[in-house]
C-alpha positions as CSV (number, residue, x, y, z in Angstrom):
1,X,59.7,-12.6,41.9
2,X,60.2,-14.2,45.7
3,X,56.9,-15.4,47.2
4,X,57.5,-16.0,51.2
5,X,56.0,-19.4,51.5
6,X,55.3,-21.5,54.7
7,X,56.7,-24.9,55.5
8,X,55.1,-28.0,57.5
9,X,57.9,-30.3,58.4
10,X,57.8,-33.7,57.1
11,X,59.2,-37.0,58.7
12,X,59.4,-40.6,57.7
13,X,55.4,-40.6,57.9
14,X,54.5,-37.4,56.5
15,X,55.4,-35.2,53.8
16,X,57.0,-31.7,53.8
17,X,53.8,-29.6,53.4
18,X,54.6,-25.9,51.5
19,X,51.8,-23.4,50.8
20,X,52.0,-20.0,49.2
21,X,50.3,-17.5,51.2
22,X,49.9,-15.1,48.5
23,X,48.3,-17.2,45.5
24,X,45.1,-18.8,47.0
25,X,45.1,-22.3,47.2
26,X,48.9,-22.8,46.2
27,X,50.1,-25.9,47.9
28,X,52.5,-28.5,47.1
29,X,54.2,-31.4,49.1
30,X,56.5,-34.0,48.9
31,X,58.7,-36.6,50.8
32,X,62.2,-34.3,51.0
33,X,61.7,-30.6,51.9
34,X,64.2,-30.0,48.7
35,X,61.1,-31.6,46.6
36,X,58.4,-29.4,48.2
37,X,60.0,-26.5,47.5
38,X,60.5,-27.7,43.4
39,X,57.1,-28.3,43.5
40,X,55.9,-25.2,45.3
41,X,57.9,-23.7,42.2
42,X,56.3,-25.6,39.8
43,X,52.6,-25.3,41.7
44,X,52.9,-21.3,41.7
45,X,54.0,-20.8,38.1
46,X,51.0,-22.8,37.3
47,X,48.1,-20.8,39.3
48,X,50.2,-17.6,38.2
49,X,49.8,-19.0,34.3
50,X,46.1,-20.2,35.0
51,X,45.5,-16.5,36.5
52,X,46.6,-14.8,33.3
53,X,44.9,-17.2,30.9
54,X,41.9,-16.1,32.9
55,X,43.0,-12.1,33.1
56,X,43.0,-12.2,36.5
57,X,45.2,-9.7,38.5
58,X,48.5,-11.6,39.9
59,X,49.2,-10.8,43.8
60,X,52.7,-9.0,44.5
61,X,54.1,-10.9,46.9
62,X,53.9,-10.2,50.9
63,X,56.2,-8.8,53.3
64,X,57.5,-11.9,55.3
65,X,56.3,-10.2,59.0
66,X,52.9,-10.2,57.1
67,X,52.8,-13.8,56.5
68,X,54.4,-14.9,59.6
69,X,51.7,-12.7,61.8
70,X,49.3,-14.3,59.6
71,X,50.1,-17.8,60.1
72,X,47.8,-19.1,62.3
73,X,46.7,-22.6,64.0
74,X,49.2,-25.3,66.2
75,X,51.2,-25.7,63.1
76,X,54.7,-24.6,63.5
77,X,55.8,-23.2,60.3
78,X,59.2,-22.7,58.4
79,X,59.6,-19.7,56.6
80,X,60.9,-19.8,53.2
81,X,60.8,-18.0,49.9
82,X,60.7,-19.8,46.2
83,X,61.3,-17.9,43.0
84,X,59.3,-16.9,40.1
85,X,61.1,-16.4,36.7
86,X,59.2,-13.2,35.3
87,X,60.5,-14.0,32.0
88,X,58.1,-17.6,31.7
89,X,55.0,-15.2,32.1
90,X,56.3,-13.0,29.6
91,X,53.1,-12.0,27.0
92,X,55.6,-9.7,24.8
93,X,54.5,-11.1,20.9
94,X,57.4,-12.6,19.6
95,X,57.6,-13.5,15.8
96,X,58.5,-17.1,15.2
97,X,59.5,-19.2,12.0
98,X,58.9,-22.6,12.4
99,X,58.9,-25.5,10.0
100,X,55.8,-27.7,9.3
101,X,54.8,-30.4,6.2
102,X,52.7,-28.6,4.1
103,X,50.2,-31.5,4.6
104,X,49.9,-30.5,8.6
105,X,50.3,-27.1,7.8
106,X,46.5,-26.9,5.3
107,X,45.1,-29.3,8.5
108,X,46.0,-26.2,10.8
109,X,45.1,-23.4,8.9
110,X,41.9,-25.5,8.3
111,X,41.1,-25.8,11.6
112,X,41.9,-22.5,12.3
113,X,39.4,-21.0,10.0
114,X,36.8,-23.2,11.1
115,X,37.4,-21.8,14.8
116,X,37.5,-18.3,13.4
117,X,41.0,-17.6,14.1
118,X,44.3,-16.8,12.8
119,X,47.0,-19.3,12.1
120,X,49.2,-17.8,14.8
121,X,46.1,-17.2,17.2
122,X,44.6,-20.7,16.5
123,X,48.6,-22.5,17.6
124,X,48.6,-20.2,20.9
125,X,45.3,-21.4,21.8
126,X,46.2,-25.1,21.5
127,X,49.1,-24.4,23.2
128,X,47.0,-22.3,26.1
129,X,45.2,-25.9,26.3
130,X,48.1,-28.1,26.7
């Protein structure tokens, strides 16, 4: 997926400022505009992520003429896109085999039936938390 994001130039006293347009609240900035843009990467998969943990609808990205008439204020703003891999939101249930001590392996399924869960349901929520 390509978002259209916005750019605020950066100098030697400011940082490159990115925002996504299309994910609420999506920001990222660093010192090099090559660093912003990792980061705006990094920021959207995160709010995409948070929005599916929360079953929240994910916004298809804009038309750039959209976001460009929609840009607003004295900023001057680069246009840019950053991508989305579609595979790291990927909720297809995949079986796994993994390889525990049998010590940790009682501790987890222990826990897991004190939370009411599943073995496999109780590791994907920890992992949801992490």
């Amino acid at each position: 997926m390509r978002y259209p994001v916005l750019i605020e130039a950066g100098d030697e006293r400011t940082a490159w400022g990115v925002v996504v347009p299309d994910l609420p609240g999506c920001f990222s900035a660093a010192d090099s505009l090559d660093d912003a843009l990792g980061a705006a990467e990094e920021a959207a998969l995160a709010w995409i992520d948070t929005a599916l943990d929360e079953g929240r609808s994910i916004p298809s990205p804009s038309a750039a003429q959209k976001i460009v008439a929609e840009a607003s204020g004295d900023t001057k703003w680069i246009l840019a896109y950053i991508c989305i891999d579609p595979a790291l939101l990927d909720d297809t249930i995949e079986r796994v085999n993994i390889s525990l001590p049998r010590r940790i392996l009682a501790r987890l399924d222990a826990q897991a039936r004190a939370a009411g869960e599943s073995r496999s349901s109780y590791i994907a929520h920890l992992a949801a938390l992490g």
